[in-house]
C-alpha positions in Angstrom: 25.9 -22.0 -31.4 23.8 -18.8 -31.3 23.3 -19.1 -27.0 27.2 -20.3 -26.9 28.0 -17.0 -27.9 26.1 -15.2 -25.8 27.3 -16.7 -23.1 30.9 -15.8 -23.7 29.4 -12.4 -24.5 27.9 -12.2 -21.0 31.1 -14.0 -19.0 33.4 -11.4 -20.6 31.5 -8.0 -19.9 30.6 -9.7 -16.6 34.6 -10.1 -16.2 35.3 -6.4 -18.0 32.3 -5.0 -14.9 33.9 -6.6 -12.3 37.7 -5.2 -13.7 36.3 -2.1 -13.9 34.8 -2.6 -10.4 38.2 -3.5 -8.7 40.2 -0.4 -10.5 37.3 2.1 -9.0 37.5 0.0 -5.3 41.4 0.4 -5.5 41.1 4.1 -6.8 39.1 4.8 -4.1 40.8 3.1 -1.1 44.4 5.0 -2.2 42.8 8.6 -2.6 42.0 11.0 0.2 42.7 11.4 4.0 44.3 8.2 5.3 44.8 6.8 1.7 46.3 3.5 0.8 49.1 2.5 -1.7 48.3 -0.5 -3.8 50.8 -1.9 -2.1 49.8 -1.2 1.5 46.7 -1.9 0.4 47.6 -5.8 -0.6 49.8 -5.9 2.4 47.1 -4.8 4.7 44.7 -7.3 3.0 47.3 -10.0 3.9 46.9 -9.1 7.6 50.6 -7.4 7.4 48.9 -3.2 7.6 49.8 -1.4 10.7 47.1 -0.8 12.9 45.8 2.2 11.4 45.8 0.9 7.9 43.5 -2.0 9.5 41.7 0.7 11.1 41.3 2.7 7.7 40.4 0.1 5.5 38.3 -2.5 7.7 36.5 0.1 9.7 36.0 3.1 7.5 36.6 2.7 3.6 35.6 -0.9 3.2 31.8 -0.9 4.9 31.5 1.8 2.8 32.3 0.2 -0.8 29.8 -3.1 0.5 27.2 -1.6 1.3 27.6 1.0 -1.6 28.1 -1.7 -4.0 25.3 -4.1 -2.5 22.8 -0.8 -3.0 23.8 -0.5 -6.3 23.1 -4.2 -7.2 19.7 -3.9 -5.3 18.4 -1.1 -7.2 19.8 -2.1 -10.5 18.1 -5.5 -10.1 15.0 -3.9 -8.8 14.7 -1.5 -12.2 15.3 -4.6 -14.3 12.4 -6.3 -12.4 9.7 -3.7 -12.8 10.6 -2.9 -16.4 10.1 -6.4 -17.4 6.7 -7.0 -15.3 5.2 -3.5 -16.7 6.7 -3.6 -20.5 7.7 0.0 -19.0 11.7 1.2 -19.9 11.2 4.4 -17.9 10.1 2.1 -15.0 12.9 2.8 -11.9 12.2 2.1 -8.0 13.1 6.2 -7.4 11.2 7.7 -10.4 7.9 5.4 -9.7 7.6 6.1 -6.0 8.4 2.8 -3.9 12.1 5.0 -3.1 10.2 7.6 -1.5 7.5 5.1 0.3 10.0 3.9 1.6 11.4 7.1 2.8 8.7 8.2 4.3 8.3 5.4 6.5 11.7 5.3 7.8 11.2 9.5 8.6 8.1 8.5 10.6 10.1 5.1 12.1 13.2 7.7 13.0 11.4 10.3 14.3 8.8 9.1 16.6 9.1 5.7 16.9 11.4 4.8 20.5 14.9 3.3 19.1 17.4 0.7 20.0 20.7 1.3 18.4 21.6 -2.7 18.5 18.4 -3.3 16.7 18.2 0.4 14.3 20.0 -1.6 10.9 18.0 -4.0 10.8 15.2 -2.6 11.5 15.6 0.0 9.0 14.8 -2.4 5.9 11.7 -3.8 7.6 9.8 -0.5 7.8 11.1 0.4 4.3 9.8 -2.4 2.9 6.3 -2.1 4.9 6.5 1.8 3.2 7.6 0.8 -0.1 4.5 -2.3 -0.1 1.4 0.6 1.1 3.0 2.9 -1.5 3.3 0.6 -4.5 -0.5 -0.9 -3.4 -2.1 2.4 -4.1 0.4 2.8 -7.4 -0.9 -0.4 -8.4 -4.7 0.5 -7.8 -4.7 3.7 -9.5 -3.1 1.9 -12.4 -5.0 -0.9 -13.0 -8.1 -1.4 -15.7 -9.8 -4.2 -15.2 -10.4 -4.3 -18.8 -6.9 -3.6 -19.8 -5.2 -4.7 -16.6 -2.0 -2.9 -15.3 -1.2 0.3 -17.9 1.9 0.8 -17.8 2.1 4.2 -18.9 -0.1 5.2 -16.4 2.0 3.5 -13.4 4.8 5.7 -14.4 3.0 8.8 -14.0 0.7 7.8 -10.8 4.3 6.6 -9.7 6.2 10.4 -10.3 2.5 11.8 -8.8 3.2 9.5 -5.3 6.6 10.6 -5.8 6.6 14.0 -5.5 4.2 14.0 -3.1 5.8 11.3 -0.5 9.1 14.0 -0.4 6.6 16.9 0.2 5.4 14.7 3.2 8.5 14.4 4.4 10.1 17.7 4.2 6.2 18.8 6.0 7.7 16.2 8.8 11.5 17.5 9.4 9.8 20.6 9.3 8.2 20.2 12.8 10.9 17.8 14.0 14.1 18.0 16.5 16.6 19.9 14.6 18.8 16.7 16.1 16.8 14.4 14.2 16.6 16.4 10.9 20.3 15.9 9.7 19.6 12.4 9.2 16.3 12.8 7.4 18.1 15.3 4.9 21.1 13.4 3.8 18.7 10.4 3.2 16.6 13.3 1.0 20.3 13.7 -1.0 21.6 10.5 -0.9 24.0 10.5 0.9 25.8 7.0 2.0 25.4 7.2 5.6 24.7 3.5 6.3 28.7 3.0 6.5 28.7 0.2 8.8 28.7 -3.4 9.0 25.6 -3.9 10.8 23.9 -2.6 7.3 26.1 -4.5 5.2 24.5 -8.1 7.1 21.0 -5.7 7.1 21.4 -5.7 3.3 23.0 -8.7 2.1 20.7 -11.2 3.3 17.8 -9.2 0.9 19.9 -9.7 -2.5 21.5 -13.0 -1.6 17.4 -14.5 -2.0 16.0 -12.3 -4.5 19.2 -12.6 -7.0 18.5 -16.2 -7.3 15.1 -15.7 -7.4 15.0 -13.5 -10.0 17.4 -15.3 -12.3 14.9 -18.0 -12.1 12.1 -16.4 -13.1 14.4 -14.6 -16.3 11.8 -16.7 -18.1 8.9 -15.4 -16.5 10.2 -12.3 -17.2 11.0 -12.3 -20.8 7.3 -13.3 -21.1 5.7 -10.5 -19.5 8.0 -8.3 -21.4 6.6 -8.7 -24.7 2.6 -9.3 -24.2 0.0 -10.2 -22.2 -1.7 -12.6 -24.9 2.2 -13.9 -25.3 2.1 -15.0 -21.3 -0.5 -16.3 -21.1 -0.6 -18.8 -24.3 3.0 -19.7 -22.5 1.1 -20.5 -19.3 2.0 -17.9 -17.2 -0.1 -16.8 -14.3 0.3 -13.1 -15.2 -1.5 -11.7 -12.0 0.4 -13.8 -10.0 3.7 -13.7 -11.7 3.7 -10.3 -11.8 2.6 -9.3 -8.1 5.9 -11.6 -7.0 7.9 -9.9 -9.4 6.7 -6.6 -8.0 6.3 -7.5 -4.4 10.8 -8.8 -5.2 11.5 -5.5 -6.7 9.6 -3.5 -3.7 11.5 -5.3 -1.0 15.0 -4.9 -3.3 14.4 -1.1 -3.6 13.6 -0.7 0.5 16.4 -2.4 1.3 19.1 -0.4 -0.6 17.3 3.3 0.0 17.5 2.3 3.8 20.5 2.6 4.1 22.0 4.6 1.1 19.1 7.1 1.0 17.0 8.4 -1.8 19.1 7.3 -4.8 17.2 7.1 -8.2 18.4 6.4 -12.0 20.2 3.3 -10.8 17.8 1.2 -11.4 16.6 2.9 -14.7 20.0 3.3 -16.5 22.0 -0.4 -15.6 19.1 -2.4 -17.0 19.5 -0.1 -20.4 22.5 -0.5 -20.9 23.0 -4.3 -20.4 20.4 -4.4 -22.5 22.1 -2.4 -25.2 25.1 -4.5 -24.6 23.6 -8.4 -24.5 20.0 -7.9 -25.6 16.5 -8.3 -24.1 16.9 -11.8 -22.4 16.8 -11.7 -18.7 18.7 -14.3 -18.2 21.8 -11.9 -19.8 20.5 -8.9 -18.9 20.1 -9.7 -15.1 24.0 -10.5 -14.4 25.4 -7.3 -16.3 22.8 -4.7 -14.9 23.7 -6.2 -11.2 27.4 -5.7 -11.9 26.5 -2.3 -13.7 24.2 -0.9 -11.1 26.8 -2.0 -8.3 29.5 -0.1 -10.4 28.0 2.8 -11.5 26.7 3.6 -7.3 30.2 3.0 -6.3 31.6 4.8 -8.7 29.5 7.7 -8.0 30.1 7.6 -4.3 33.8 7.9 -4.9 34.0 10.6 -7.2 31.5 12.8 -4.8 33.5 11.7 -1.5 36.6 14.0 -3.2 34.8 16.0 -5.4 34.6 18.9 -2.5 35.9 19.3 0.2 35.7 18.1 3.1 32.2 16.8 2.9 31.6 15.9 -0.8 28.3 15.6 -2.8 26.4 12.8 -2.2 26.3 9.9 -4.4 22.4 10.4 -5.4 23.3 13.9 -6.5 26.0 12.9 -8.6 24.1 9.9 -9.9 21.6 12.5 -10.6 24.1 14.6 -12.8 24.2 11.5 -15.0 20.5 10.0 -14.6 18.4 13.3 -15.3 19.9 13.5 -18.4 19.5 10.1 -19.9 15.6 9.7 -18.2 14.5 12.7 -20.2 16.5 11.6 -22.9 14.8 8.1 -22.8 11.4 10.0 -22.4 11.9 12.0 -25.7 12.5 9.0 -27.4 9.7 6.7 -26.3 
């Protein structure tokens, strides 16, 4: 009786996320330059648009929302994953350093590496995932007691060390770089969605559409790990195992989304929270809402900056910024 309500509990915030998600898409699409009607819109959808609605919305605004919302779900998923396997809530992809290992790889990749454009998308996940792995390898080493394993209190603040100085190392590199070449490397630095294609949608998607399932299946696992070591293992888990999959899922989540979205933090630190303050600490529940959560909360961010100013706007990891800085030293205080 107990798991049949939760399951109606989780189908209708799962169905109140993805409401919520349509009325921000739809908002979105019929504001600014070029906007579409509700009606236009559903007439375009229907293949009955003129040919510069088609333009507008297949070419230009709806790349933007995938990949925006695909992002989102990465990094939310990514933040539920590493807060599980380190017992860590102020565990995110950006604040522990894999966002910017990432980022620093794909500076290096973009600015001295010889590029094809046909190949560039998807090539872009691949070196920030080979980034994100050397970065979170050290993290991992400096963290670990091989008395008292993996600390998680100590990851975080090896993580924010790595951090900081992964984004000293690349503003050191646009530094001496063509001024060309340094536009790109600063809007990744901001966040800003410039990935608005969709060669990085099919770049993206294939990373979430294995590592969803995967992680749902290892909810267990995962619920586990999150209350003890001693717990874990009495349950027959192979922590070191379990947790360096886990991690090595999380890593290749995080690279995937920041390649192609920039450096966006909090996402990952603030959707797992609140599904968890909505369904509880099962992630099997909390999995589902903090996907739809993360993906809605990115989206919604990119929308508001987009016609916040004009005519460039503020990128959507400053504005998620506005909202995240807040609520991680908030978190902080209180743990």
């Amino acid at each position: 009786m107990i798991r049949f309500s939760y399951t109606r509990m989780l189908m209708l915030v799962c169905v109140i996320l993805l409401l919520l998600l349509a009325a921000t898409i739809v908002i979105g699409f019929s504001i600014g330059t070029g906007g579409l009607s509700l009606n236009r819109l559903i007439q375009t959808l229907m293949g009955n648009g003129s040919m510069k609605e088609e333009l507008i919305l297949f070419s230009i605004r709806m790349p933007r929302v995938v990949v925006t919302l695909l992002a989102g779900m990465a990094l939310a998923l990514s933040g539920a994953i590493l807060q599980g396997i380190t017992r860590n809530d102020l565990a995110d992809p950006g604040i522990i350093g894999i966002n910017a290992g990432a980022g620093a790889a794909i500076a290096v990749f973009f600015l001295y590496a010889p590029l094809d454009p046909k190949n560039f998308a998807f090539m872009l996940p691949v070196m920030a995932f080979a980034g994100a792995v050397a970065t979170v390898a050290f993290i991992y080493l400096f963290s670990y007691s091989r008395g008292k394993g993996l600390q998680p209190v100590k990851l975080v603040l090896v993580g924010v060390g790595f951090a900081l100085a992964l984004n000293g190392l690349m503003v050191v590199l646009i530094s001496s770089a063509d001024y060309k070449k340094v536009d790109f490397i600063a809007q990744w630095l901001a966040g800003n969605i410039w990935g608005a294609d969709w060669p990085y949608v099919w770049a993206l998607l294939p990373w979430l559409v294995i590592l969803l399932p995967f992680a749902l299946y290892k909810s267990k696992v995962l619920n586990l790990l999150a209350l003890d070591e001693s717990v874990a293992t009495g349950a027959g888990v192979s922590i070191n195992r379990e947790r360096l999959l886990l991690l090595g899922a999380a890593v290749a989540l995080a690279a995937a989304a920041v390649s192609v979205t920039g450096g966006i933090a909090f996402i990952g630190l603030m959707a797992p929270h609140i599904a968890k303050a909505i369904v509880g600490r099962r992630h099997q529940y909390i999995i589902p809402v903090a996907v739809l959560m993360g993906g809605w909360l990115l989206v919604f961010a990119d929308t508001v900056g987009r016609h916040l100013v004009d005519p460039a706007g503020v990128p959507a990891g400053i504005m998620v910024a506005l909202i995240g800085g807040p609520y991680f030293l908030y978190l902080l205080l209180k743990k």
